[in-house]
N, C-alpha and C positions, 0 to 999 in steps of 0.2 A: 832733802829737797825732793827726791824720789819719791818719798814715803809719804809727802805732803801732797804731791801731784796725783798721787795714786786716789788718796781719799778724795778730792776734789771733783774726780771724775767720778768715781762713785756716786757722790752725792747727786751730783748733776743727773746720773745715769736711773735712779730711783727718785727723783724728781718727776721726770720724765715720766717714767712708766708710771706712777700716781696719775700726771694731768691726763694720759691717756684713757687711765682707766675708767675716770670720770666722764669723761667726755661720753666713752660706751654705756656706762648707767648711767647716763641721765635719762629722767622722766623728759618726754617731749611736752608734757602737760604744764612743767613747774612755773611756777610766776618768775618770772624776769629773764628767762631762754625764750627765743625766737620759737614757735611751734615747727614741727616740720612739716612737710608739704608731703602731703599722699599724694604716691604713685597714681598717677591715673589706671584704673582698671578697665576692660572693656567690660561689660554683662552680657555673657552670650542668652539668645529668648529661649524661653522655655521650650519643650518641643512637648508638644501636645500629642495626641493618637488622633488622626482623622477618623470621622465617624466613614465606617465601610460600607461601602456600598454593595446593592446587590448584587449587581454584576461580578462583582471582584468575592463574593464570597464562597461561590463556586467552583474557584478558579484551580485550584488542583484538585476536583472530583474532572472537572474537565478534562484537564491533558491526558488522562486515562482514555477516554473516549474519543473514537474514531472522528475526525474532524466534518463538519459539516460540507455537504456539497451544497450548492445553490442553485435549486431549483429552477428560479427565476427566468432564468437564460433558457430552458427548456419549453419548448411548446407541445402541447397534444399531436401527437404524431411521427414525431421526432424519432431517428433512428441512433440510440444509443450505444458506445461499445467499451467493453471492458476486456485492456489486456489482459492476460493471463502467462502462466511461464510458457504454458505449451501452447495455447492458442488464444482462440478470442472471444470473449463472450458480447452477445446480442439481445436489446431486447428492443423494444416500443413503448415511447413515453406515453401516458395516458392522461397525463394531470393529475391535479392535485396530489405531486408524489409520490406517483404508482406507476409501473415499469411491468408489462407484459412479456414476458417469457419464457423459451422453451429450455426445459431443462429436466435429463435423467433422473427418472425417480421411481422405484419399484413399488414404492410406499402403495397409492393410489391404486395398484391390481390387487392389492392382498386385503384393504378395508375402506371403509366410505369414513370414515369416523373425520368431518373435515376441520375439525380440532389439531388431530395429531398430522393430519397432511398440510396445514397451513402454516405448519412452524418450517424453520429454517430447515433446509436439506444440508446434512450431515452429510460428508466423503462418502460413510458405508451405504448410505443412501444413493447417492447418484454414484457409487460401482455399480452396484446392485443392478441402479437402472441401466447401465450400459451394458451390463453381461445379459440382462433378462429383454435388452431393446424397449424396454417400459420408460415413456416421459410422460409428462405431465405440461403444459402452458399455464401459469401462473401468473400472480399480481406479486411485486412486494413493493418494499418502498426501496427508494432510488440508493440508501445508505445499503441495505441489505442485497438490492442487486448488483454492487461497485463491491461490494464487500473490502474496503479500503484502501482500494486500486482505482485509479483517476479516469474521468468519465470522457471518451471523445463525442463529439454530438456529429450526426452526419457524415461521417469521415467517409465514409462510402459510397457519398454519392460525386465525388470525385474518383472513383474506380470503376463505378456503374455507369456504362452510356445511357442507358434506358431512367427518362426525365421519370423521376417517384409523384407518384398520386396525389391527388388531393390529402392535405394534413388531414382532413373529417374523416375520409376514406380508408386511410389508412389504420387509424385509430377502430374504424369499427371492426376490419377486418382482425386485428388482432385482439378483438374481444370477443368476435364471433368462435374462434377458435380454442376456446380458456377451456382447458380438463384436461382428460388422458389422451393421449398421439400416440402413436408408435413411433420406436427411434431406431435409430440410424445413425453410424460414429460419420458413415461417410455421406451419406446418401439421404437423411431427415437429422438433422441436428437443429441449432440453433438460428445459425446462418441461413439455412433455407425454409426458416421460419420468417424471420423479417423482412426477407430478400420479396416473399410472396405479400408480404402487406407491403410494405411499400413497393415495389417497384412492378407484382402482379407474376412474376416469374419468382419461384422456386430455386436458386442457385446457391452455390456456398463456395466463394475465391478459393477459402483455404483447402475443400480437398480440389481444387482443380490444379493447383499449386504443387500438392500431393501427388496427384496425380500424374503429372508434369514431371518429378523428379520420381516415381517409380520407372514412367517411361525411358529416363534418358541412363538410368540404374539397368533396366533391359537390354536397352540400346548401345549398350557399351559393351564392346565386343572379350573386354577386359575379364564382364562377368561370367563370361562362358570357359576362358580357362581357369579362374578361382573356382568357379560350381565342379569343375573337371577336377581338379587338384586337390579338394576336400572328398569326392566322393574317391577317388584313388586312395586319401588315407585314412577313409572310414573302412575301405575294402582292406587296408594293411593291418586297423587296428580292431576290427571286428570280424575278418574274416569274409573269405567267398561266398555271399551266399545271394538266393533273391532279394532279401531286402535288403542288401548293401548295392547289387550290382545294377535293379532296376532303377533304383535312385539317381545311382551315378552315370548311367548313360542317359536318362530321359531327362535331365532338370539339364545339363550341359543343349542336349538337343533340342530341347523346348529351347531355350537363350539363345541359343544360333540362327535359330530358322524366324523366332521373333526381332532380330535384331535386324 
């Protein structure tokens, strides 16, 4: 009875696994099966290459290059400034793009050649000019005189009491001026280049500024015993002599009696 039961389920069990199998090969195509129903697919659209424009085909030769300023905003006349780390630089807008200013350059005393003097002033260039006191008043364009540092427009006539000239006026005077100057770090710089076209006076905030904190540098009674206290150990570490001791009594005494 076991041994009958046993085959029976067998049979049954490879029954089974036949109709299954068929059912997995079957052709979907065959005559007399129901076809089967495709999946709906989506079709995603082609994607094409837009045609480039010009604009855009420049586009990282650009980001190399110093960003544009916008002239526009700028009028003939205009008093222009350019921070810097240590100070400030100045010039006079002229139009169409051009920026008169004063600035250190030895170049101009040593040849005429105005090829080689109209190109960009190089650091060794304007040392040069500030050790020899040689500038120059120049034209560049508005990118070359900001040299990639952000342009204030007028900023200064909110510091100046003195109402600045006619915009015509002003602009000629800082063309009347274009060549060689003699310079001055403190006393003919840049600042009392523009100060004199616009506003007809000569002046420059920053060395008055300067000037201001050497006086109160003076005037601190503080400095008188530091100058006393350094020439006492220049006298310890180089010895008694005139040029340790004249030092140290007269730079203490000048601070005192100026104070």
């Amino acid at each position: 009875m076991l041994d009958s039961l046993t085959f029976l389920l067998e049979r049954l069990f490879l029954l089974a696994h036949i109709r299954v199998s068929s059912l997995l090969d079957r052709d979907p195509g065959a005559p007399g099966e129901p076809p089967l129903e495709p999946k709906p697919t989506t079709r995603r659209p082609e994607r094409t290459n837009p045609t480039p424009q010009p604009r855009h085909q420049d586009r990282d030769q650009d980001r190399d290059r110093p960003s544009h300023i916008h002239t526009q905003r700028f009028q003939r006349g205009d008093l222009l400034e350019v921070p810097r780390t240590l100070f400030t630089h100045f010039g006079i807008f002229l139009g169409g793009d051009r920026v008169a200013h004063l600035i250190p350059d030895a170049l101009p005393a040593v040849t005429g050649d105005l090829g080689r003097i109209r190109r960009t002033v190089t650091n060794t260039r304007l040392l040069l000019g500030v050790l020899s006191k040689r500038a120059s008043v120049r034209v560049d364009s508005v990118e070359d005189f900001a040299y990639g540092a952000p342009v204030l427009l007028n900023a200064m006539d909110r510091a100046v009491r003195t109402e600045p000239l006619g915009a015509e006026e002003v602009a000629l005077r800082a063309e009347r001026l274009l060549g060689a100057v003699p310079y001055s770090l403190l006393w003919n710089n840049c600042e009392h280049y523009v100060t004199y076209c616009r506003y007809g006076t000569a002046t420059s905030l920053q060395t008055d500024r300067l000037c201001e904190r050497f006086k109160s540098l003076v005037r601190d009674q503080r400095s008188v015993f530091l100058s006393l206290l350094l020439g006492v150990l220049s006298m310890g570490c180089l010895g008694v002599s005139a040029g340790t001791a004249l030092p140290a009594l007269l730079v203490p005494f000048t601070l005192w009696m100026a104070s």
